[in-house]
C-alpha positions, 0 to 999 in steps of 0.5 A: 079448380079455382078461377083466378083472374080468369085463369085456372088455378089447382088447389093449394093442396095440389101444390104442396102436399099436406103435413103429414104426407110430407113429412112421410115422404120425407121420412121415405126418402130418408130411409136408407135402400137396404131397409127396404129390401130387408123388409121386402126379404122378412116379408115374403119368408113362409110362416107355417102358423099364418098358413094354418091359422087361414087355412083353418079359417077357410075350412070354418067359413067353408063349413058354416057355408055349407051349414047354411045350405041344410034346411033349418030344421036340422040343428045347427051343430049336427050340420056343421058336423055333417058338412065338415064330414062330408069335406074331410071324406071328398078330400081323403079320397082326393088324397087317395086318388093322388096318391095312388096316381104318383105310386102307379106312375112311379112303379110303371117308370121303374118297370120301363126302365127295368124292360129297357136295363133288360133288352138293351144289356150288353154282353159285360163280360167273363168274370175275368174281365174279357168280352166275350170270352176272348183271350188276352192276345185276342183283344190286344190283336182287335185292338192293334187291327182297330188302331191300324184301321184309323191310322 
């Protein structure tokens, strides 16, 4: 803050913006909004290779990481392939695990639903079409005493 005449002044700078961002100010505010919003939509779209390319990059720095805790007197690429060993072998059983998990709970589901589909089947009739094996009369009989019932 400068003194002037006793009074406290704020930078020239604080008053007007430099160039530069000015001029970028200026050129935000003449962008039209459906620029914006299309750039925000291209930038949050998946791209599988920059997802592989940093997923490669975090298992090669996880790899080295792990070389680095092996003592010195192993050589350097033998640890690397130790660690890189031991990490695809934790994650295979991972994976295993997982697996073996969704497919016990599936085949558990199917079995509940199968026990329930079994204990809680309705007579569904003669091959004819009648339940329980009534004749034609009979139904029409329970239904005109049914409608009776609620008139």
């Amino acid at each position: 803050m400068e003194a002037v005449c006793g009074r406290v002044v704020a930078p020239t700078w604080r008053r007007s913006p430099p160039p530069a961002v000015a001029a970028a100010a200026a050129a935000l505010r003449r962008r039209p909004r459906s620029f914006r919003r299309s750039s925000i939509v291209a930038s949050s779209q998946f791209n599988a290779a920059k997802v592989l390319r940093t997923a490669w990059k975090v298992a090669r720095d996880g790899v080295e990481g792990g070389a680095k805790l092996i003592p010195e007197s192993v050589p350097r690429p033998v640890a690397r392939v130790a660690v890189a060993a031991a990490a695809a072998a934790v994650a295979l059983f991972l994976l295993k695990s997982l697996v073996s998990t969704v497919l016990f709970v599936a085949a558990m589901m199917g079995l509940i639903y199968f026990g329930y589909m079994a204990f809680n089947a309705k007579d569904e009739g003669t091959s004819d079409g009648n339940v329980e094996g009534k004749g034609d009369d009979e139904t029409l009989e329970e239904a005109r005493r049914i409608m009776e019932k609620y008139k």
